[in-house]
N, C-alpha and C positions, 0 to 999 in steps of 0.2 A: 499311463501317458506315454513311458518309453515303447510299449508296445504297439500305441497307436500311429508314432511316429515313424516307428521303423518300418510299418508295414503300409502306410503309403507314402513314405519317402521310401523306395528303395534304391539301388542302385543306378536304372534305368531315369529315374527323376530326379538327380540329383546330378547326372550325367545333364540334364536338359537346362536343370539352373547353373549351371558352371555353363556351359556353354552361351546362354543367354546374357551372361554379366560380362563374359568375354565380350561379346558383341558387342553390347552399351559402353562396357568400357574403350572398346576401340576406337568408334569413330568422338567418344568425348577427348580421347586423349590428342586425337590428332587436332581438334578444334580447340584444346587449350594450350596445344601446344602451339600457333597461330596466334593466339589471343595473346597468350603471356609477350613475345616481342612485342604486340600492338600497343599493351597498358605498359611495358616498360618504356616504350618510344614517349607518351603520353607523360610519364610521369618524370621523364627526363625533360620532357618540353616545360613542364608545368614549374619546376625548380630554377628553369634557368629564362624563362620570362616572369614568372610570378604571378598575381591574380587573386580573387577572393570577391567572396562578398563583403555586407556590411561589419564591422566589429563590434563582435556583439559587447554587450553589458555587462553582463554578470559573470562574474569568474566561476570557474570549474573544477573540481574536486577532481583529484587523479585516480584515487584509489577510495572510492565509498563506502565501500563495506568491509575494512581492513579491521580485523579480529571480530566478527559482526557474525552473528547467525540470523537464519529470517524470523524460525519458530520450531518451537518442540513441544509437543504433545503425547497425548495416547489417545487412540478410537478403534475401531472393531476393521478386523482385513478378514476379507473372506479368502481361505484356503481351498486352492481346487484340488490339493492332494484328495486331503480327505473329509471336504466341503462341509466343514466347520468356520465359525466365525472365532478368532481369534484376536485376545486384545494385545497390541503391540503399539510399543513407541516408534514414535516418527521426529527423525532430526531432521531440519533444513538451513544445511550452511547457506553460506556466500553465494553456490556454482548453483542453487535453486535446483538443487538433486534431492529426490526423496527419497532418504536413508531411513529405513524401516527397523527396529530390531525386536527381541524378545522381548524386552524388559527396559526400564528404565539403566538398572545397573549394568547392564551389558554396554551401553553406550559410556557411561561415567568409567567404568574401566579400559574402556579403548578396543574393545574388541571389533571385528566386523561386519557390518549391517548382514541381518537376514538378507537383505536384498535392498537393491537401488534401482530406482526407476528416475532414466530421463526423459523428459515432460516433452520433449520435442515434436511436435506433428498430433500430440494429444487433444482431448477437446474434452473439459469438465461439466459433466451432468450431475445433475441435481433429481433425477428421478428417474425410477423404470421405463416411465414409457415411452422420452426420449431414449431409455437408451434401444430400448426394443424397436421401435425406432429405424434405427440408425445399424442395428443390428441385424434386422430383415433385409437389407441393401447387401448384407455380405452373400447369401445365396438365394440371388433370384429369380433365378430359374428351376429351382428343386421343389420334387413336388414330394412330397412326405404328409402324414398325419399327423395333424396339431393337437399337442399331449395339454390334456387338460389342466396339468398341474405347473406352477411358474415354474420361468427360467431360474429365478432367482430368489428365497425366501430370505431377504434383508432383515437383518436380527432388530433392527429397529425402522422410523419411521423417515427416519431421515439419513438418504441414501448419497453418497458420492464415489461416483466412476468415472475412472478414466478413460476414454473411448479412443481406439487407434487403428486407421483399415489393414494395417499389417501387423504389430505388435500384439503381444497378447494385454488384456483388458485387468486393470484393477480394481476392486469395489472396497470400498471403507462406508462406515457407517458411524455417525455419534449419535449420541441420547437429549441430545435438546437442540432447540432450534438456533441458540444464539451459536453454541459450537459450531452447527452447519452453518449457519453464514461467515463462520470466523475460516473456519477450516475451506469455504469454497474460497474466499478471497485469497488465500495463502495459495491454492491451488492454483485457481489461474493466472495470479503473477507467477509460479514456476511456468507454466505454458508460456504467457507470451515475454519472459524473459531467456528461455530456450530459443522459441520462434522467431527470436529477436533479428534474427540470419549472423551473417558471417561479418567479423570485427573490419570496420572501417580504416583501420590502423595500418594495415598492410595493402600498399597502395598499387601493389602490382601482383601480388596470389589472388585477390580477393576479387577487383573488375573481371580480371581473366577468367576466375569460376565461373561468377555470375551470367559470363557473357558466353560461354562454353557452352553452357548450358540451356540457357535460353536459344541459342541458334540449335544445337541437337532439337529441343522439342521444334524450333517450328521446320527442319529439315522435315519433321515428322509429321506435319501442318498440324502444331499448336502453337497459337500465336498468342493465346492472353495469358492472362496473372494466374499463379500454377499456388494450392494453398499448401502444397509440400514441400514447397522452399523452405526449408526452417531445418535448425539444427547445424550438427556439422559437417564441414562437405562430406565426411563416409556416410551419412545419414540421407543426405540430399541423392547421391547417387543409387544409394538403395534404392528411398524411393523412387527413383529415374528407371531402376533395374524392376522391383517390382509391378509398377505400372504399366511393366511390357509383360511382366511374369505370369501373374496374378491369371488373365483371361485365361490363361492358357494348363495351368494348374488346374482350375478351377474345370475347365471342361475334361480333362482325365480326372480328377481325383471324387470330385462330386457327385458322378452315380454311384461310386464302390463305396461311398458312405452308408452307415447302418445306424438305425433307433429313427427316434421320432423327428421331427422338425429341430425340437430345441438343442436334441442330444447329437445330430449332424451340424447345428450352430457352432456350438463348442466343441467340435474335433475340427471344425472348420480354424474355427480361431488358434487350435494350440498346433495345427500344422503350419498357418501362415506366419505363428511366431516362430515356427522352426527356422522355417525358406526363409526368414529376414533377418536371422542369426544368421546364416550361412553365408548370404548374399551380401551383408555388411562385414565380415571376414574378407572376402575375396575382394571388394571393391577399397576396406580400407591400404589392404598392400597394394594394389594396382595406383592409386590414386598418391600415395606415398613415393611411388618408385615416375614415376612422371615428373613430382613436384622436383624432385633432387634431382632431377637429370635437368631439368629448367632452369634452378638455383645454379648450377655449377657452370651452367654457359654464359649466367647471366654475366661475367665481368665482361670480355669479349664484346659479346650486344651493347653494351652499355657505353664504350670505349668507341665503339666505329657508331653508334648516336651521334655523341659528342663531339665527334670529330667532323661527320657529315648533316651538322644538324640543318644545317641553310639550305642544304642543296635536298636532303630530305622534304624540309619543309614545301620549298618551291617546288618540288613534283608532285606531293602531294592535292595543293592546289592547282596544279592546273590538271591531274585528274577531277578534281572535284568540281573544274568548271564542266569540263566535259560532261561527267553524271548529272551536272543540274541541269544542264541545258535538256536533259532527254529523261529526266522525272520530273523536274518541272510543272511543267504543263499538265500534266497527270494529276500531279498531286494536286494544284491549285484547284484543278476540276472537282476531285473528290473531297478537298476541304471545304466550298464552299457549298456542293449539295450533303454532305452527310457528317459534317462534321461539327460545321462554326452553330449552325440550329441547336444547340444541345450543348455546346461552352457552357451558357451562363446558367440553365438548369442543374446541370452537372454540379459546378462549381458555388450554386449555391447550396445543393444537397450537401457538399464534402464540407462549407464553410459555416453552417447552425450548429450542428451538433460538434463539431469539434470546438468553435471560437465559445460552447459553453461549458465544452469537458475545460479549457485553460482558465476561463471566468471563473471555475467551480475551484480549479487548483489554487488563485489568486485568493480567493472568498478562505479556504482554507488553511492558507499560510496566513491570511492574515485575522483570523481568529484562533490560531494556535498562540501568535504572541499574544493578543490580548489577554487570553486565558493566562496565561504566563506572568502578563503582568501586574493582573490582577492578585494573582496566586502571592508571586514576591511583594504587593500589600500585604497580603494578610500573615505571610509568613515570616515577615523582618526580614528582608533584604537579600544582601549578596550571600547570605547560609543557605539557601535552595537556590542560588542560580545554575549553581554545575550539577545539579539533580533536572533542571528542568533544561537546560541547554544538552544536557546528553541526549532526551529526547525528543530535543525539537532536531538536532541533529541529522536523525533517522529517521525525520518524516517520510520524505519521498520516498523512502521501503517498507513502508506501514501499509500492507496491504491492504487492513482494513480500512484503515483512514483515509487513506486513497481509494479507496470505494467506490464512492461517492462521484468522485471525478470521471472515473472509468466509464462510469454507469454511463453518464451523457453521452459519449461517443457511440455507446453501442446502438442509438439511435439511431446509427448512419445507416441510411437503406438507398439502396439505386435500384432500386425497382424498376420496371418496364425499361431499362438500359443495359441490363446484364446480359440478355442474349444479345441487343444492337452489337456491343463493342466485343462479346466474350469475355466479360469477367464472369469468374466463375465463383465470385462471393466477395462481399464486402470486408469479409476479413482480416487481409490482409493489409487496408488503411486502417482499420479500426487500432489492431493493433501495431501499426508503426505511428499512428497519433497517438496512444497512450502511451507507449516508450519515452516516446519527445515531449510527454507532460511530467513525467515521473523524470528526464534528465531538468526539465526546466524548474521542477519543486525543489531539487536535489541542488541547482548551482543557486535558486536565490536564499536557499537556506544556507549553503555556503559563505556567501556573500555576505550576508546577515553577519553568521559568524565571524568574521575577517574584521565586518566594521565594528561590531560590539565589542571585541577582544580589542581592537587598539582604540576606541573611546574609553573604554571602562582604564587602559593603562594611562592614559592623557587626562583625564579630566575625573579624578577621584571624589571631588567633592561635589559632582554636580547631579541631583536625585536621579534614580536608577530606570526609574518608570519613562522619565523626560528622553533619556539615553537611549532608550529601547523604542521609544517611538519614532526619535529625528532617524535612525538607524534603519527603522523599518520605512517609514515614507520613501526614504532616499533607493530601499532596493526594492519596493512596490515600482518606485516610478521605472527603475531601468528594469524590471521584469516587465511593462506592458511595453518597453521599446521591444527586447527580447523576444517576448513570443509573439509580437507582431512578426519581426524577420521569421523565426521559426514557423510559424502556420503559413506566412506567402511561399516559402519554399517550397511547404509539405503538398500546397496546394498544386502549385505548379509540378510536381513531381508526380501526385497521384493524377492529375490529367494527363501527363506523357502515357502512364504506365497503363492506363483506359483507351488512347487515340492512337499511339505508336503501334500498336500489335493489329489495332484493324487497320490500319492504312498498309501496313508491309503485306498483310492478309492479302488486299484487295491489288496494289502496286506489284507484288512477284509476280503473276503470272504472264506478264506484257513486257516485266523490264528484267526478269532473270536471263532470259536468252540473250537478251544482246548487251551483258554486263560484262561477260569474260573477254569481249576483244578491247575492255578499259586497261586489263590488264597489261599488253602490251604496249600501253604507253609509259609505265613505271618503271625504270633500271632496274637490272636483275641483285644489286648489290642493294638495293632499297626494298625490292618485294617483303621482304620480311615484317619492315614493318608498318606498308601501304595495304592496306584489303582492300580491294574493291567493294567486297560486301559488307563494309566498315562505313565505309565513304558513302554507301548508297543510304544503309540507316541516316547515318550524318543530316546528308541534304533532305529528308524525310522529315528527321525531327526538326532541320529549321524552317521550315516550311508550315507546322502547326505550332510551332514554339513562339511567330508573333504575335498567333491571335492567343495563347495561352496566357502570354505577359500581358496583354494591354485589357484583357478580361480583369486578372489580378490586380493590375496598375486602376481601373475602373473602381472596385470596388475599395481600392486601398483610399482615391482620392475622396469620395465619397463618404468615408469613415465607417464602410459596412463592418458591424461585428468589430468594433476598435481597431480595425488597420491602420496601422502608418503608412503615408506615404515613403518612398524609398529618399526622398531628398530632404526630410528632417534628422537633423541631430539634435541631440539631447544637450540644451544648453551647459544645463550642469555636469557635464560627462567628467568622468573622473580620470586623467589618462594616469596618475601615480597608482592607481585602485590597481592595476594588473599585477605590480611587484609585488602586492601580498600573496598572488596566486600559489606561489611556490614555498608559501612557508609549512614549516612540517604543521600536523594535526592541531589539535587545540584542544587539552588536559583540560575540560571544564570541572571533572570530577576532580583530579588533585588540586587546582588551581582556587575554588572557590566550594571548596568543602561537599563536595558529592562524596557519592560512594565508589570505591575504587577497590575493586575484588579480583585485581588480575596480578597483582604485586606478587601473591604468596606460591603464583605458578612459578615464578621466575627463579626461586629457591630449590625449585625442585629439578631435578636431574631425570635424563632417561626415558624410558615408556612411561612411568609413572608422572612425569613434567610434561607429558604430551596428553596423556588420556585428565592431569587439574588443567591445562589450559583447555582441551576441548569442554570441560566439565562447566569451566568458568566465564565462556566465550559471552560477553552481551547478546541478549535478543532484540530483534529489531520489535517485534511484535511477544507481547507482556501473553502467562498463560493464567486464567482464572480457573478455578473450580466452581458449578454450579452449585448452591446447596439444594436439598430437596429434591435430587433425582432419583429415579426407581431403579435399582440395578435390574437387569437383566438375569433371564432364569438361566439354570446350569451353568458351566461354565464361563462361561462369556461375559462375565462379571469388570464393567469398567471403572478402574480405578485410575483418575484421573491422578500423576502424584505433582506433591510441590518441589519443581528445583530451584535447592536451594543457593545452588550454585551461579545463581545469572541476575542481576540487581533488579533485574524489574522483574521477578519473578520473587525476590524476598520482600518486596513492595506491592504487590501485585495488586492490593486493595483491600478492603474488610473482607469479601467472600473467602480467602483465603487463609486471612490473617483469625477467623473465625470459627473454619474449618482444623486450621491446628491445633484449636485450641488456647491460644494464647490469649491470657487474661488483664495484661498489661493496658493500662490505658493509653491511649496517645492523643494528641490534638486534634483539634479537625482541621481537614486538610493535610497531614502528614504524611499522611496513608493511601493521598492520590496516584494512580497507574494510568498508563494512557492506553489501558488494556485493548477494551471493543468501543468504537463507535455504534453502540445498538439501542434502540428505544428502550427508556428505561422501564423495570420492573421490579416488584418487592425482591426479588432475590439480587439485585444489583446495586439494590440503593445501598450506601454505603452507611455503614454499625457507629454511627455518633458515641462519643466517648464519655456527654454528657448524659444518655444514657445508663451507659454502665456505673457511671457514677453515680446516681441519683439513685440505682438500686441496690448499692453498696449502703449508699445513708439510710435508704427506708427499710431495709432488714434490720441493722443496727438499732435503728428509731425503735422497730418495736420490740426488742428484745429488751432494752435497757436505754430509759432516758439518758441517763449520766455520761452512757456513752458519748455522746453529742456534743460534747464538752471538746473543745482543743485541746491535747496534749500537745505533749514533744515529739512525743514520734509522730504527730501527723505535721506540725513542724519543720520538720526536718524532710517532708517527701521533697520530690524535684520541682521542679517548677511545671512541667507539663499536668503532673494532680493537682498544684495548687489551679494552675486556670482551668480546670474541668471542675473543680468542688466550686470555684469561682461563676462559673457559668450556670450552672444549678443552682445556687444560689436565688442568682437572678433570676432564674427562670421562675422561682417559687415568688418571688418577689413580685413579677409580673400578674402572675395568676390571681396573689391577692387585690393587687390592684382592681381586676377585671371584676373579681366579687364584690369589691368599694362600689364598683360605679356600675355594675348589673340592679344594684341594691338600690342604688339614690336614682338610676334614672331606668324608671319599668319600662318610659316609651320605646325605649331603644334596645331591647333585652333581646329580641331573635337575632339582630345583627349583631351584638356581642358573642349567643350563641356561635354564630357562624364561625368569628374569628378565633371562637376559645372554645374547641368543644371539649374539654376537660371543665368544664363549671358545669355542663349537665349532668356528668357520675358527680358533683360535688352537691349540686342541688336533689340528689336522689337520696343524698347519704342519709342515716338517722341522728337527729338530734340527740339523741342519748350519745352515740359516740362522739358527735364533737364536743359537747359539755366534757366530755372525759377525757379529751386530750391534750385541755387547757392548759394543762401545769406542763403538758410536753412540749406545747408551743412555744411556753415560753424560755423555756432552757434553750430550745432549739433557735428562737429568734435572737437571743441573747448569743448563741454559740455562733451566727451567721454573722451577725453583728460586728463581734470579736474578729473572727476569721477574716470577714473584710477589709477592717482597718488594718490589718495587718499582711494584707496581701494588696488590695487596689493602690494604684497615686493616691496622693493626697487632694488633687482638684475633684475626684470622682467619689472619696468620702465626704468632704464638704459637701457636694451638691444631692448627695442623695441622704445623706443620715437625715435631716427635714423629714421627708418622704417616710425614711421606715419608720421612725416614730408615730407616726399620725398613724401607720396601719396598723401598729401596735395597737392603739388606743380603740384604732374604731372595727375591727376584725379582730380579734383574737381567736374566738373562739372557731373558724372555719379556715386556721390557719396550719396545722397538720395533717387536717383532710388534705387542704388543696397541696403540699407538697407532699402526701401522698399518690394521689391523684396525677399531678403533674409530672411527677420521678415514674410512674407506674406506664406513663403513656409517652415516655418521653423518644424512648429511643423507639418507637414504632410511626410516629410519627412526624416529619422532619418539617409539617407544616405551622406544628405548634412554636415554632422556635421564628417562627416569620423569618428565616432565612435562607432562601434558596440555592440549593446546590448547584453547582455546572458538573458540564458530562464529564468531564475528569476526574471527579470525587472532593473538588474544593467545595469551601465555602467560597460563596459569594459575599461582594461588597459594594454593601448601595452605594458607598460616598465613588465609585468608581463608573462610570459611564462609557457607552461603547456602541458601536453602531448594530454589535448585536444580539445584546442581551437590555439597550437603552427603553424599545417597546415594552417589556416583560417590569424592567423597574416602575414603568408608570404606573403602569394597570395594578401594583403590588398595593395591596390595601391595607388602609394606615389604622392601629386601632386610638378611639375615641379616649381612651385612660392614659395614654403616653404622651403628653404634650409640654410634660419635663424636659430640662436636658440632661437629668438624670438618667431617664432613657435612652434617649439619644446616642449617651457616650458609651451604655451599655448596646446597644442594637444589634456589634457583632460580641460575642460574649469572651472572645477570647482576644481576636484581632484588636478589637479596640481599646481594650487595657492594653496590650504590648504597646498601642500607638501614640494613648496618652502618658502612658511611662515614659515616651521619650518625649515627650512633649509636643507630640505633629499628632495631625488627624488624615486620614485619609482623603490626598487633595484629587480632584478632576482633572485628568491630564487630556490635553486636545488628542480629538480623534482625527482619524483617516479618512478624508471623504473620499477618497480615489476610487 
């Protein structure tokens, strides 16, 4: 590679890209040097008149992802050393950099990354042929022989590339399909949190770039939406450098190219990641030594602002009457044939698919609490609130779970409009609407938090579920004030950034010549920070800027897509709500018993205190192992590992917790991770505990009856075994039932089938074996017995000892089968248990109703042998003894119609 480099970069070409960034950089610098007075003029006005739009609703988290990583993995990087596939771990902090390394422990010791790749200007594929693609555009005009064998033999089936027109290309690969859609969603939130542009924070570097820059291209007549915006300004101006470079490279270097078609691709690509190392070197010191010569004049500028703000002001305007009077006329012309036709088309394309990407965002915060509160049912209370509030927390960075969200936006198409105006791809709304969905998931989860934290300190006695709801309604309602304001803006901003660049297109030719004798109407002590070609944009944008609003204001009054009007306020508006904004973070895990795994870095000193906090850092996004994958031949062998270091990764869920090996029982529901949002499958469902218990009894059972007997030592387990032996139990208890009344009523015996298919292995069994298991059943029914009363309430002994006697009497003898039977089939099956899991890995809870899990309980079929309430108060096997132990049952809390 170093050879290939050196010998068509030689001196003579390298002499041509230094001289060409010189260029670019010259007339940028003098255009932002221009601009920086203008935005600080601007920003001096804007502090000492004041202004704003609506105030918004929901408060704002300053620092989101503070001690927070997004995700850490392993999957397969192809090596162009020596074009091998290679399995390495991949970290992704806070800054959405993909930090690569050898190994797992390379990273946990602190060493540093093989290599980082920032995501900025990238674009994530999901298969060869996009990318082949996309990669045929890099030389096309060479004519070469196309080699029959791939570009690329992908070690597995499922491909992910990173594609970039100047940078050199990454390929990673995993072995199942749930990884690839985990690992592209992680992916392209590094993209469009990269792409995101330059920070809004700084009110006078940042317009000044932006405006630098956009005036260089259309000096250069490019007037629309450019999709290499993105990154940091030395990245931007590369790109600005390369986009002049590139053609011109490309017609020297591209005949003295050798091999086939695919083999001048790829020296194509590791030269232009040469040129665009080099060219972001030079442009980042040029761009550096501009800004500090700006910063050090700025007190000066700022002081004669200040001083001559009025007299500034009024020459301003009355140049700008001057310029309207003589674009004007023009523009009204061209707004009214080529413009105002195509407002409300436009503006409806940009307003479906995004008013459903926020719908989707609203739809999923408010079924993350419900699962939540369903969950603190079944789980007793405020013991899992700081386990679940950690990660309701980090929603809005849940790539995967914001998904979903994203997904709708990408629907946006402007089709037959992109050549009209010169956009050059929808891109660039796409993702600045999904930024501003991910900041608006981010502040009402905030918000959330603020209000739950000082109800739960105010009002301790008052039930937790109740709390969680008045709490959620109240920031449901100011999120649909919220992202109302938020999408009219976005709206109105993505039509400037569509009509502004063809009307200046179509306006410069007739009104640039006779703009510079404006200038002599402005005092030479003021030019600085009056432009003429500042003022002419100006009256330009006001000019489409009323048919933009009263478009917006149309379909706001009309309620299209849930708009508010701009003249409602929010009756219930909370003005005390904003002094919470500044209080520090909120300890859910110390506070209300979570797991808190960052205390034991703070002990530690040194590189070793840096590489256990990197080690120990939360993930926003949990990692699973799939079981039942095929490794990969030769070397390339993926070992997914478990770290143990990051709470949702020691939680991660049964696939993991099964994979290690660990035999420990735990409850259901204990073991939930908010891993993947992905269709479920046998390898996801999650390892019921009354499973492994049940096969713990039926080994025992047949080794030796006696066993079956309560001791002390089974006595003395924790409480999490007594309610798994408790729930087995019952399950065996059920099954007899089902054999009672398969027997007494034959009419009915296929629909019993149905709901009980463990009584067909029991009707197949042979009567010589149940006769012989008699004297086992009944140790065994007697040892269940015992167990019970000594573990259930006392209202749920009463109500069912009735019940087990009578099965005593009239089953006995089909009663070992069936809890063999049923313990054999228990944990593969999570239908026999009639309790429905949610996608988090809870159990569900009927007596709990919700707007979206309420259709699924209907249609849940009742069986015909349950119509005790012995059953009943068993239905959840575990949850519902904790709830009768305290003496409540699971109440129906009002839902959210909103």
């Amino acid at each position: 590679m170093g050879d290939l480099i050196s010998t068509h970069l030689d001196e003579g070409k390298r002499e041509i890209i230094t001289a060409r960034t010189k260029e670019v950089m010259g007339e940028f610098c003098q255009l932002y040097e221009k601009q920086y007075a203008v935005a600080l003029f601007n920003q001096v006005r804007f502090d000492v008149e004041g202004g704003g739009g609506p105030q918004p609703q929901l408060l704002h988290r300053k620092v989101p992802l503070e001690n927070k990583s997004i995700f850490s993995g392993a999957l397969f990087q192809y090596l162009e050393e020596n074009k091998k596939w290679r399995n390495r771990f991949v970290f992704i902090p806070d800054s959405y950099a993909i930090n690569y390394y050898e190994n797992k422990q390379a990273h946990d010791r602190g060493l540093h990354p093989k290599g980082t790749i920032n995501c900025a200007g990238y674009k994530v594929l999901t298969s060869m042929e996009a990318y082949l693609e996309l990669l045929n555009t890099a030389l096309p005009d060479v004519k070469a022989k196309v080699s029959s064998s791939p570009f690329l033999k992908c070690a597995t089936q499922f491909p992910l590339i990173l594609w970039h027109p100047y940078a050199r290309h990454h390929y990673f690969c995993v072995t199942t399909e749930k990884e690839h859609q985990k690992w592209n969603a992680v992916f392209q939130d590094c993209v469009r949190h990269t792409n995101n542009g330059l920070s809004e924070e700084n009110k006078v570097q940042t317009p000044a770039f932006t405006d630098a820059v956009r005036l260089y291209r259309q000096a250069h007549g490019q007037y629309g939406t450019w999709d290499m915006m993105c990154g940091t300004p030395t990245q931007i101006l590369a790109n600005l450098v390369m986009e002049k470079l590139v053609p011109e490279l490309r017609d020297l270097i591209a005949p003295r190219l050798k091999g086939k078609l695919f083999e001048k691709q790829k020296s194509w690509i590791l030269i232009c990641d040469a040129v665009y190392g080099l060219v972001q070197t030079q442009t980042q010191a040029e761009y550096q030594a501009i800004v500090e010569r700006c910063e050090a004049g700025r007190p000066p500028l700022e002081n004669s602002i200040r001083t001559d703000m009025d007299q500034i002001i009024t020459s301003k305007e009355h140049v700008t009457g001057k310029v309207r009077a003589l674009v004007l006329p023009k523009a009204e012309k061209l707004l009214k044939v080529s413009i105002q036709p195509y407002i409300g088309s436009i503006l409806e394309a940009l307003m479906v698919p995004t008013s459903r990407g926020f719908s989707e965002v609203r739809e999923v915060f408010f079924r993350e609490l419900v699962d939540m509160s369903k969950n603190l049912l079944n789980q007793g209370g405020k013991e899992k609130l700081g386990e679940h509030m950690e990660k309701i927390s980090m929603l809005a960075f849940h790539p995967v779970k914001m998904q979903s969200c994203y997904e709708k936006v990408e629907a946006l198409s402007l089709e037959g409009l992109q050549q009209r105006f010169d956009v050059s791809s929808p891109s660039v709304f796409v993702q600045r609407a999904q930024i501003l969905m991910r900041e608006q998931m981010d502040d009402a989860v905030y918000t959330f938090e603020q209000l739950l934290h000082q109800s739960l300190a105010s009002q301790e006695g008052e039930d937790m579920c109740k709390t969680i709801q008045r709490c959620q309604d109240r920031v449901i309602k100011k999120f649909d004030y919220d992202s109302s304001t938020v999408r009219k803006r976005f709206f109105r901003e993505a039509l400037l950034q569509i009509f502004i660049p063809y009307m200046l297109k179509q306006l410069s030719p007739s009104c640039s010549t006779e703009l510079p004798r404006f200038q002599e109407l402005i005092f030479e002590d003021f030019s600085r920070f009056i432009l003429v070609e500042s003022i002419f944009e100006e009256v330009v944008l006001q000019t489409v800027m009323k048919d933009i609003m009263m478009a917006v204001k149309e379909a706001a009054v009309q309620r299209r897509h849930n708009l508010y009007r701009d003249s409602i306020v929010l009756t219930d508006s909370d003005p005390n709500l904003h002094l919470l904004e500044d209080n520090p973070a909120i300890d859910w895990a110390g506070q209300y018993g979570g797991q808190d795994e960052e205390g034991d870095a703070e002990t530690v000193d040194g590189a070793d205190g840096e590489a256990q906090r990197r080690r120990r850092m939360k993930q926003v996004v949990s990692m699973i192992q799939i079981d039942g994958t095929t490794p990969l031949p030769s070397e390339s062998c993926l070992e997914v590992p478990g770290v143990e270091g990051i709470p949702e990764e020691s939680e991660a869920g049964p696939d993991v917790q099964a994979s290690s090996g660990s035999e420990a029982p735990m409850p259901n529901g204990a073991t939930s991770a908010e891993d993947v949002q992905i269709p479920d499958s046998p390898e996801a469902q999650p390892a019921l505990t009354n499973g492994n218990t049940s096969k713990k009894e039926e080994g025992s059972s047949q080794e030796s009856p006696v066993e079956k007997e309560p001791t002390q030592e089974s006595l003395g387990q924790d409480s999490e075994n007594k309610l798994a032996i408790a729930s087995a139990i019952q399950e065996i208890e059920d099954v007899v039932k089902e054999e009672e009344n398969q027997q007494s009523l034959e009419a009915t015996t296929q629909k019993a089938e149905e709901i009980s298919p463990p009584n067909q292995e029991q009707k197949s069994e042979p009567e010589k074996q149940e006769e012989g298991d008699t004297s086992v059943n009944d140790k065994e029914e007697h040892a269940s017995t015992d167990q019970k009363e000594m573990e259930a309430p006392p209202d749920s002994v009463e109500e069912s000892s009735p019940t087990e006697e009578e099965e005593i009497t009239t089953a006995p003898s089909n009663e070992a089968e069936n809890s063999q039977t049923a313990t054999e089939d228990d944990s593969h099956s999570p239908s026999e248990l009639e309790q429905p899991t949610t996608d988090s890995g809870h159990r569900d809870d009927s007596g709990f109703q919700s707007p979206t899990n309420g259709a699924a309980e209907e249609e849940k079929p009742q069986s015909s042998h349950s119509p005790s309430k012995a059953t009943e108060n068993h239905n959840d096997s575990e949850t519902g003894e904790e709830l009768a132990g305290k003496g409540a049952t699971p109440e129906t809390p009002p839902t959210n119609e909103e």
